[in-house]
Backbone as ProteinMPNN parsed JSONL, in Angstrom:
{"seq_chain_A": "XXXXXXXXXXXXXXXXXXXXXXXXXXXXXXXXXXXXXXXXXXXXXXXXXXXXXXXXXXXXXXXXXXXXXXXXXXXXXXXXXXXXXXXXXXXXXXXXXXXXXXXXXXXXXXXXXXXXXXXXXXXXXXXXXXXXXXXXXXXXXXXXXXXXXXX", "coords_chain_A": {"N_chain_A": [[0.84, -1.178, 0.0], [0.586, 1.936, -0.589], [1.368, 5.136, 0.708], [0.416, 8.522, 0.819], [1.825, 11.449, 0.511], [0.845, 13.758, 2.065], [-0.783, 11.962, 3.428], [0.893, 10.419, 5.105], [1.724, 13.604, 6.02], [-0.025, 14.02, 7.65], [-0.149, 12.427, 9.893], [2.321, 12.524, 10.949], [1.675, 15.209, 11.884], [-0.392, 14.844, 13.604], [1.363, 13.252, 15.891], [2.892, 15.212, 16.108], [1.342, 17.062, 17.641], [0.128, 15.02, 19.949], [2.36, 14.467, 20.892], [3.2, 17.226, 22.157], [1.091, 18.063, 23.616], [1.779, 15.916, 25.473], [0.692, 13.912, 25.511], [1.39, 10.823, 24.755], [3.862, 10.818, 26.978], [2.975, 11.12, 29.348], [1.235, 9.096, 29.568], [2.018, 6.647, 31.364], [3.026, 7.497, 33.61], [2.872, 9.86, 34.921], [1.046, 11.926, 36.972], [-2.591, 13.118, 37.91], [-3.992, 15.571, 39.328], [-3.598, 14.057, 41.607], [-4.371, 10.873, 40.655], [-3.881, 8.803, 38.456], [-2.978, 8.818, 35.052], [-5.055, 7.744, 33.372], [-7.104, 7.357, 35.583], [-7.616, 9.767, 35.589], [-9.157, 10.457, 33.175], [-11.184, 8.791, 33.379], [-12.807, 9.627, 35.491], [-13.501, 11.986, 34.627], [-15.17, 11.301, 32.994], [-17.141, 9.789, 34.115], [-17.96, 12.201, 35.805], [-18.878, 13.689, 33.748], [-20.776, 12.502, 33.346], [-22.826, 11.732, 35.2], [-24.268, 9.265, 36.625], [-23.239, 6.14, 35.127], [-23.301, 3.079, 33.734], [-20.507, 0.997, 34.04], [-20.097, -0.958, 31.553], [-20.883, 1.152, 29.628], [-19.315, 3.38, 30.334], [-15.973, 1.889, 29.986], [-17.158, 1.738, 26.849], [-16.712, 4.881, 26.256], [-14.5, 5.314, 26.601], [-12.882, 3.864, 25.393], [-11.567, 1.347, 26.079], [-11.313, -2.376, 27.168], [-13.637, -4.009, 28.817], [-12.984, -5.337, 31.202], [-10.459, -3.779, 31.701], [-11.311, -1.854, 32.257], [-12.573, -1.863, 34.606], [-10.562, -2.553, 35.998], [-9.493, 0.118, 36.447], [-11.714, 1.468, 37.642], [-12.157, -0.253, 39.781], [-9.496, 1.214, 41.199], [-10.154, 3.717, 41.476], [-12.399, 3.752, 43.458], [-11.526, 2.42, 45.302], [-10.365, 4.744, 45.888], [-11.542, 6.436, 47.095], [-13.368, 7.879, 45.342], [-15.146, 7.151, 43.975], [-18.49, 5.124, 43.454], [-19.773, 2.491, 43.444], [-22.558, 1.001, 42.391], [-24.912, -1.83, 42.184], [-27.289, -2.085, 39.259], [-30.171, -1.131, 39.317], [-32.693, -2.036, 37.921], [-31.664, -4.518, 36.239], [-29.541, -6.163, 37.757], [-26.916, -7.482, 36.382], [-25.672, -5.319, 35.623], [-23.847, -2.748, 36.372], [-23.404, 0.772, 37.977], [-21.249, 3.181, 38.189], [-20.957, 6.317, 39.89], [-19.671, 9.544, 41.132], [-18.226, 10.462, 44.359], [-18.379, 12.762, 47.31], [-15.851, 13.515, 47.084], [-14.481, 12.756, 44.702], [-15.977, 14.752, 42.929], [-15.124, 16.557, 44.256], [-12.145, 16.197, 43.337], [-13.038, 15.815, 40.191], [-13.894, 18.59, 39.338], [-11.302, 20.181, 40.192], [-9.643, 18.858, 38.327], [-10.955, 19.553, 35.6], [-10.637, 22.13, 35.96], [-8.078, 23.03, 36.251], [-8.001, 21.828, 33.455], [-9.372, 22.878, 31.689], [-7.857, 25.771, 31.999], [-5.157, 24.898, 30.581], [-6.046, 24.262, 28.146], [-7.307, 27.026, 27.475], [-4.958, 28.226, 27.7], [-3.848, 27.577, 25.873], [-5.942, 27.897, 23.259], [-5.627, 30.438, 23.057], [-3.563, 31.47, 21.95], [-3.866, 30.76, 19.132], [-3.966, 32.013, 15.736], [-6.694, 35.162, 16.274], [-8.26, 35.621, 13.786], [-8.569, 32.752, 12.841], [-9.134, 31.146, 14.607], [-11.734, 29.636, 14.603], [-11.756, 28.219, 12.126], [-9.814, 26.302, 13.059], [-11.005, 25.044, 15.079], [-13.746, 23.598, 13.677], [-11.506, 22.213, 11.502], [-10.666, 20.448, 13.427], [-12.788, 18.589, 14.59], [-13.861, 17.921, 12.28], [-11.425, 16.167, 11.863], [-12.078, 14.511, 14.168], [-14.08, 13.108, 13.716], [-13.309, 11.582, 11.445], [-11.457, 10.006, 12.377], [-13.168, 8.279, 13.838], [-14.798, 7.178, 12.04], [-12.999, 5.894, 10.898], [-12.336, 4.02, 12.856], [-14.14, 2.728, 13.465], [-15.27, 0.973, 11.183], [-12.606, -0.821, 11.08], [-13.874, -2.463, 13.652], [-15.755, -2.956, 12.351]], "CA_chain_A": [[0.0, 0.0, 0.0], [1.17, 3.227, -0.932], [0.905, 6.589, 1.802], [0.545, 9.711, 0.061], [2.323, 12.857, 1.361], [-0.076, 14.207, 2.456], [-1.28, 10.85, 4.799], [2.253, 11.266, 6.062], [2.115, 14.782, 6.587], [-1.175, 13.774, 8.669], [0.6, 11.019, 10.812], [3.385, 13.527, 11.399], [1.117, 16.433, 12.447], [-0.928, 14.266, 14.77], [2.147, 12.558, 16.406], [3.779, 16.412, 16.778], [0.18, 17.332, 18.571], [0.397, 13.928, 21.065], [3.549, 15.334, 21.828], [3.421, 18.969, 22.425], [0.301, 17.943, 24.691], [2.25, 14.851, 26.746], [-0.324, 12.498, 25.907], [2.578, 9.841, 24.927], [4.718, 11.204, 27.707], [1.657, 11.022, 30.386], [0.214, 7.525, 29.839], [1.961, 5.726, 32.083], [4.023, 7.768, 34.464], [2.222, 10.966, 35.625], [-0.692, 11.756, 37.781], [-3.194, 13.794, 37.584], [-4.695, 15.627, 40.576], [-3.214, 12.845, 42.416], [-4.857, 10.086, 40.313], [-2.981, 8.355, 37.064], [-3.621, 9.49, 33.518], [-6.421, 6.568, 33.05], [-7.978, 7.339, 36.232], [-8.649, 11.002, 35.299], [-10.18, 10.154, 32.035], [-12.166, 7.757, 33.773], [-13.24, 10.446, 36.378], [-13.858, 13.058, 33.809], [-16.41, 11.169, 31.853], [-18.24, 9.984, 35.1], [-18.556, 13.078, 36.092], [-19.818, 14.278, 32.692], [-22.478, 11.829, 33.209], [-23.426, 11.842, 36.388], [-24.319, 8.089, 36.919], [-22.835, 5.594, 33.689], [-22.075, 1.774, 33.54], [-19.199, 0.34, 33.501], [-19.883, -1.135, 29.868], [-20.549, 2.577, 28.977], [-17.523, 3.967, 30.571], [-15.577, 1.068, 28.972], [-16.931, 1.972, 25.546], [-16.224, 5.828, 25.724], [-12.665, 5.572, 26.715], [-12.425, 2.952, 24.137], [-10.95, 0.454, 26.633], [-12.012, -3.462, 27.346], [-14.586, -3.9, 30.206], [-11.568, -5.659, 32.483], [-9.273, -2.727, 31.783], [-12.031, -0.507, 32.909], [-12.969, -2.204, 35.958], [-9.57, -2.337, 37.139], [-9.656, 1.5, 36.83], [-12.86, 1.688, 38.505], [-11.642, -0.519, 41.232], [-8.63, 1.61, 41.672], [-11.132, 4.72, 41.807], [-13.355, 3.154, 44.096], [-10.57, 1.995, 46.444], [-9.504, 5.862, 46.622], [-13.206, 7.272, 47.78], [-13.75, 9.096, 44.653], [-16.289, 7.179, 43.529], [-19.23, 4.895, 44.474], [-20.0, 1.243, 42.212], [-23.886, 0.068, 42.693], [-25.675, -2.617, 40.586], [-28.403, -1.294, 38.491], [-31.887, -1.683, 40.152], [-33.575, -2.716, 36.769], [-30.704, -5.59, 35.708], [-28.155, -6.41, 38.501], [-25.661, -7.814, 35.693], [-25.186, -4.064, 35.098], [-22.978, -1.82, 37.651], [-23.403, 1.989, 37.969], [-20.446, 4.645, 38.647], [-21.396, 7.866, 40.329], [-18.16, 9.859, 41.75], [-18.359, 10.664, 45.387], [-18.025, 13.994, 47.062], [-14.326, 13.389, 47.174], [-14.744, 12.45, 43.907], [-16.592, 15.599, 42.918], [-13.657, 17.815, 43.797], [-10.722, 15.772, 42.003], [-13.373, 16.211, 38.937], [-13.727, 19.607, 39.699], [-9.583, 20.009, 40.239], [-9.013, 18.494, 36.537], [-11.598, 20.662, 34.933], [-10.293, 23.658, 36.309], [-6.205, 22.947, 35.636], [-8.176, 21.611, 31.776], [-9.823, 24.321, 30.858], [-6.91, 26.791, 31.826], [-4.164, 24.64, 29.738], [-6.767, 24.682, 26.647], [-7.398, 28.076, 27.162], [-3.95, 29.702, 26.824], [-3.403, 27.195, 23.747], [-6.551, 28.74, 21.992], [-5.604, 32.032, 22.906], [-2.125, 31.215, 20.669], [-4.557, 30.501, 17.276], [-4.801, 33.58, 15.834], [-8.047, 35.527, 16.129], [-9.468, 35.238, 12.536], [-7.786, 31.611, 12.69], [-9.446, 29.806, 15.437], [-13.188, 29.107, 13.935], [-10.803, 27.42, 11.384], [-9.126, 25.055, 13.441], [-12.243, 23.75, 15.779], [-13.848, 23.01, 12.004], [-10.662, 21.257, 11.088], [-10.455, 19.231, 14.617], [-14.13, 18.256, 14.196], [-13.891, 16.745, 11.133], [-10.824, 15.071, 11.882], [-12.312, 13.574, 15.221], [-15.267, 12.506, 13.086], [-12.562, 10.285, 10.447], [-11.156, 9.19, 13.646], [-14.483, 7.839, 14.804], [-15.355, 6.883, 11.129], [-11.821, 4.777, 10.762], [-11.927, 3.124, 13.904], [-15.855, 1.69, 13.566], [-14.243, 0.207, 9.83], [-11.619, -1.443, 11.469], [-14.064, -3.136, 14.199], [-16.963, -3.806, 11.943]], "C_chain_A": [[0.89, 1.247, 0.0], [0.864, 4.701, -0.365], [1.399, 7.505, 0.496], [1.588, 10.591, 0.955], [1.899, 13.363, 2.162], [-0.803, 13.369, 3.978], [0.054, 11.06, 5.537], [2.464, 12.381, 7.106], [1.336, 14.595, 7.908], [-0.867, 13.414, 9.824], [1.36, 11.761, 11.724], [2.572, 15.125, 12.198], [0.379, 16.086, 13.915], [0.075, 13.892, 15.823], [2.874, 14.224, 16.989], [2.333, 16.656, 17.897], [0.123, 16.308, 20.252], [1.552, 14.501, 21.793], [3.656, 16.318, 23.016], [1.986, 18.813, 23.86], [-0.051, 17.021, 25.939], [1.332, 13.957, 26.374], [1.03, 11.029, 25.621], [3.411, 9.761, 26.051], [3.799, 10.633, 29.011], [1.059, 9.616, 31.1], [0.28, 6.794, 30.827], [2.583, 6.2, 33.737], [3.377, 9.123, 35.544], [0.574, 10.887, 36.144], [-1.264, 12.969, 37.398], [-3.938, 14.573, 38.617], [-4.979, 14.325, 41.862], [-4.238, 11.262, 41.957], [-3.938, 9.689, 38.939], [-4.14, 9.089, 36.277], [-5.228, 8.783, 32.906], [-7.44, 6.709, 33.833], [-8.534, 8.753, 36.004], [-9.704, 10.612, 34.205], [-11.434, 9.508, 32.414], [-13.246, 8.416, 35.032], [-14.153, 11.583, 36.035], [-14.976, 12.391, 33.052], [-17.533, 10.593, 33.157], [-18.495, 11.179, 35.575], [-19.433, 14.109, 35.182], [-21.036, 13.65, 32.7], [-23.284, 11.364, 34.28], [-23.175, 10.435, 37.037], [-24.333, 7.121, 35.774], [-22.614, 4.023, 34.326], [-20.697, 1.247, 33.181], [-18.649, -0.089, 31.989], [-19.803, 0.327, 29.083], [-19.307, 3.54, 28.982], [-16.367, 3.049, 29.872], [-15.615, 1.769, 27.328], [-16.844, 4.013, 25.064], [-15.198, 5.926, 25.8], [-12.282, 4.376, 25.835], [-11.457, 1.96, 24.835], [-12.081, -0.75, 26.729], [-12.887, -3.521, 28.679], [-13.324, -4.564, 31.868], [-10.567, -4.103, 32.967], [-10.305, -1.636, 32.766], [-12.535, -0.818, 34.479], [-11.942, -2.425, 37.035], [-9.546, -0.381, 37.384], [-10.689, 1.793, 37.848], [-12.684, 1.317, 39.979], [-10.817, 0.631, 42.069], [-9.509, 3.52, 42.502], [-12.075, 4.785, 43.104], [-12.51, 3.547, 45.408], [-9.932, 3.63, 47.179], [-10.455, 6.722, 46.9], [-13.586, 7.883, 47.161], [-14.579, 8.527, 43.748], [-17.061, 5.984, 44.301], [-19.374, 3.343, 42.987], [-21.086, 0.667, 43.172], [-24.848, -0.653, 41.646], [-26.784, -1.738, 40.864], [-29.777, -1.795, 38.773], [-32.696, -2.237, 38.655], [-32.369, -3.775, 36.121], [-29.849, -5.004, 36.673], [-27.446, -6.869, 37.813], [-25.182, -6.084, 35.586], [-24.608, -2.963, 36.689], [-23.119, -0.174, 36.859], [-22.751, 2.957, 38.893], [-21.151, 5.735, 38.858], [-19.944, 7.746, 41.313], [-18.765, 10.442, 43.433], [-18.052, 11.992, 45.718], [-16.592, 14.403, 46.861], [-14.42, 13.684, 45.772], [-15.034, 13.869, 42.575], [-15.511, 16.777, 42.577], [-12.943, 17.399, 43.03], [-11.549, 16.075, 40.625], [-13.413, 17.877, 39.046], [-11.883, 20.401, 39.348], [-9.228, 19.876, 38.566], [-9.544, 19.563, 36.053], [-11.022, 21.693, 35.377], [-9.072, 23.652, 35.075], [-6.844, 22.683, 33.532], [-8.098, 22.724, 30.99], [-8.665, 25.628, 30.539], [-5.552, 26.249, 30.823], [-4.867, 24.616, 28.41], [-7.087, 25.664, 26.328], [-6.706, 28.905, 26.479], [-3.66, 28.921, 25.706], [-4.505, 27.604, 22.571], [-6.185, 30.177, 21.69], [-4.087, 32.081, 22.561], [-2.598, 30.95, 19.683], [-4.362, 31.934, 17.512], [-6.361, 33.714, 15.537], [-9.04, 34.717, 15.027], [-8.751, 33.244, 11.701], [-8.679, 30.516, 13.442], [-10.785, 28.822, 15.386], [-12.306, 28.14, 13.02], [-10.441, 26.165, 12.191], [-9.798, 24.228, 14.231], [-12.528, 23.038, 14.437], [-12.702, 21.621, 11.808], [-10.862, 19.799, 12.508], [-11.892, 18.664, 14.78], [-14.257, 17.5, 13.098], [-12.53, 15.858, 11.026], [-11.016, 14.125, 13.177], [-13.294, 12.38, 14.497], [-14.423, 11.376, 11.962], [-12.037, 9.754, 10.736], [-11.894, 8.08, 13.836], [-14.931, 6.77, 13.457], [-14.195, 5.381, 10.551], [-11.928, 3.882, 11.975], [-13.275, 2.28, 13.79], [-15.884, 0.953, 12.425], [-13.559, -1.102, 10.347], [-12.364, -2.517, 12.508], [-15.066, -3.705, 12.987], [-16.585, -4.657, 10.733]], "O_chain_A": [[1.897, 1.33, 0.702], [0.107, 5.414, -1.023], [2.255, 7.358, -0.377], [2.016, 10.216, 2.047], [2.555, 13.517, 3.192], [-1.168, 13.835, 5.057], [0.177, 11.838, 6.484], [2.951, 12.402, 8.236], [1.793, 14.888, 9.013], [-1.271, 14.029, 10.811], [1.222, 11.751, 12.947], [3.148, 15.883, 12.979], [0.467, 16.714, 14.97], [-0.346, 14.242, 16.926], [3.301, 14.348, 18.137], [2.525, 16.316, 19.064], [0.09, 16.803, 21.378], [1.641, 14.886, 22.959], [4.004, 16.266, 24.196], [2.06, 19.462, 24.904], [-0.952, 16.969, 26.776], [1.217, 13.031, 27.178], [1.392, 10.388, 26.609], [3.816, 8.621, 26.279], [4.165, 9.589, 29.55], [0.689, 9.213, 32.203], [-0.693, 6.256, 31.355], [2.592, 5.488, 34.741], [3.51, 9.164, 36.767], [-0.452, 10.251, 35.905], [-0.676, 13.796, 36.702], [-4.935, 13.884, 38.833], [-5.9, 13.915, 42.568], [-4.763, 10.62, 42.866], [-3.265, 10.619, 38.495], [-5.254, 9.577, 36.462], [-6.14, 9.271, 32.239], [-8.571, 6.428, 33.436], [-9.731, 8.98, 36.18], [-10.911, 10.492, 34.416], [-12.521, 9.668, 31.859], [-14.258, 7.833, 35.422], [-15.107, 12.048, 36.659], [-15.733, 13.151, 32.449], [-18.699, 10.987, 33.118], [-19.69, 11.216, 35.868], [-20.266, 14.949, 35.522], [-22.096, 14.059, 32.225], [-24.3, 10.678, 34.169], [-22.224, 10.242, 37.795], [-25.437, 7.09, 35.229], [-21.857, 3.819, 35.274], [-20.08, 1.188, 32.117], [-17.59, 0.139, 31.405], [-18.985, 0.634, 28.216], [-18.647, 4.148, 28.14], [-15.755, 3.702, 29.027], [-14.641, 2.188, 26.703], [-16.899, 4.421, 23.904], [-14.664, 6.717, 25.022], [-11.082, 4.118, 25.743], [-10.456, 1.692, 24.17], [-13.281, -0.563, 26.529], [-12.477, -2.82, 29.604], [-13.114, -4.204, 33.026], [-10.19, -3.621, 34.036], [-10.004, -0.889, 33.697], [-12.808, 0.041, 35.317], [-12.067, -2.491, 38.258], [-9.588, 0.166, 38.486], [-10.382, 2.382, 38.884], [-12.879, 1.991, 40.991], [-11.144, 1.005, 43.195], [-9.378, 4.115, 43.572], [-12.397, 5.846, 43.64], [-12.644, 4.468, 46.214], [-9.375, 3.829, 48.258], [-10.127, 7.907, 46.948], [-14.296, 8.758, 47.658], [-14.858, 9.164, 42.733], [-16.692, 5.663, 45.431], [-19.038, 3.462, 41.809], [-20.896, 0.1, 44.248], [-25.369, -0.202, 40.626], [-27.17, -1.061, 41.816], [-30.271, -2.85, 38.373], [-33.441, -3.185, 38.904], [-32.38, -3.466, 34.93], [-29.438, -3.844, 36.666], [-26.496, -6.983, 38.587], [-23.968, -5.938, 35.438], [-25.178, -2.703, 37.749], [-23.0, 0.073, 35.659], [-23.22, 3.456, 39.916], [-21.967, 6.121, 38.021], [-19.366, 6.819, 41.882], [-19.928, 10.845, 43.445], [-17.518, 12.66, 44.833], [-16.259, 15.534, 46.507], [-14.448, 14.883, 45.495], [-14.397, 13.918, 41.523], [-15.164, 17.46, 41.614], [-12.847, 17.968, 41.942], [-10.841, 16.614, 39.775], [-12.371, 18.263, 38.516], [-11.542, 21.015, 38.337], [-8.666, 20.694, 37.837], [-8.857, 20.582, 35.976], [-11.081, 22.419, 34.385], [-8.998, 23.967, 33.887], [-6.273, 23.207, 32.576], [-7.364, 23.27, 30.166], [-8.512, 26.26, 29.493], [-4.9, 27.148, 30.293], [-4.173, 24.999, 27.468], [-7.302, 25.828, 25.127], [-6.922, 29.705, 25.568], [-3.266, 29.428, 24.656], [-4.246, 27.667, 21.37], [-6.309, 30.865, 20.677], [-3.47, 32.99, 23.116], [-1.701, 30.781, 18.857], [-4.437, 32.704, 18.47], [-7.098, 32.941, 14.925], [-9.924, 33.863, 15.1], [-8.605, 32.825, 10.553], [-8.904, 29.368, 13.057], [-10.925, 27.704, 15.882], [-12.278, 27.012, 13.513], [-10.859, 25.061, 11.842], [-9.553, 23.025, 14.317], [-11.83, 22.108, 14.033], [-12.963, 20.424, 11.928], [-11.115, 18.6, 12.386], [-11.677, 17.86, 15.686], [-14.809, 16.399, 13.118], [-12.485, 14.93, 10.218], [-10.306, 13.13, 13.324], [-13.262, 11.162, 14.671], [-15.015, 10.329, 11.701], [-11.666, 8.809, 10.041], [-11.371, 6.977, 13.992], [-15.367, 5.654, 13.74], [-14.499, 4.308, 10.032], [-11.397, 2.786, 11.799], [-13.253, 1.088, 14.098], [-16.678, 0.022, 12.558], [-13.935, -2.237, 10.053], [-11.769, -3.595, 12.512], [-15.08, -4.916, 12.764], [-17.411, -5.421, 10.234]]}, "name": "protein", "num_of_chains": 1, "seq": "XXXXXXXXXXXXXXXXXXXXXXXXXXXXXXXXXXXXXXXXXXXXXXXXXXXXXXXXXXXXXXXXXXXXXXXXXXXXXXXXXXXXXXXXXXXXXXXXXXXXXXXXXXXXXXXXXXXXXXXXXXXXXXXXXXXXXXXXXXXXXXXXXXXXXXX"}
């Protein structure tokens, strides 16, 4: 198979971005408001959703239901969140974060928002409608390549 330039350049632009924003650097070694890199993510989307399953949390962080339940455990185990089966099907478990819980989401979001802030406010002005656009439709050929590849 034959990469264009262009798919290259792609590869290479994404891989400088991972960079410049530690996610390679991060994965395995740093914490996060005193939680690993896996357990924020995993903190940050329960708290976007108030109360989620495990299979659901699983399939937005795009991890296996084991992987996610050791996170959850590890979450659990540190009071910042709460794991109760699901009153309409007990096969099903439901995350809600605790008040502990609450703040460390709280804590991330803050420190988030302010490291995404000053990197929008480095686009320029009549630049930055531009580059959501662009990162929008390349999350979406993300999303569109990876559901290919399973189905």
């Amino acid at each position: 198979m034959i990469t264009s330039n262009n798919e290259k350049k792609l590869r290479e632009l994404i891989r400088q971005i991972e960079a410049k924003l530690g996610i390679l650097n991060e994965m395995e070694s740093t914490t996060c408001c005193g939680v690993s890199f896996t357990q924020c993510h995993a903190i940050i989307e329960i708290g976007r959703n108030t109360n989620v399953s495990l299979n659901e949390l699983a399939e937005k962080l795009n991890v296996d239901n084991s992987t996610m339940s050791r996170t959850v455990n590890n979450i659990v185990n540190k009071g910042l969140a709460n794991r109760e089966l699901a009153l309409n099907d007990r096969r099903y478990v439901n995350i809600s974060l605790t008040e502990d819980g609450k703040i460390v989401f709280e804590e991330i979001n803050l420190k988030m928002n302010n490291y995404f802030k000053k990197i929008y406010e480095n686009i320029l002005q009549d630049k930055r409608e531009q580059v959501l656009e662009s990162l929008e439709l390349l999350a979406d050929a993300i999303t569109k390549s990876v559901r290919c590849k399973k189905g």
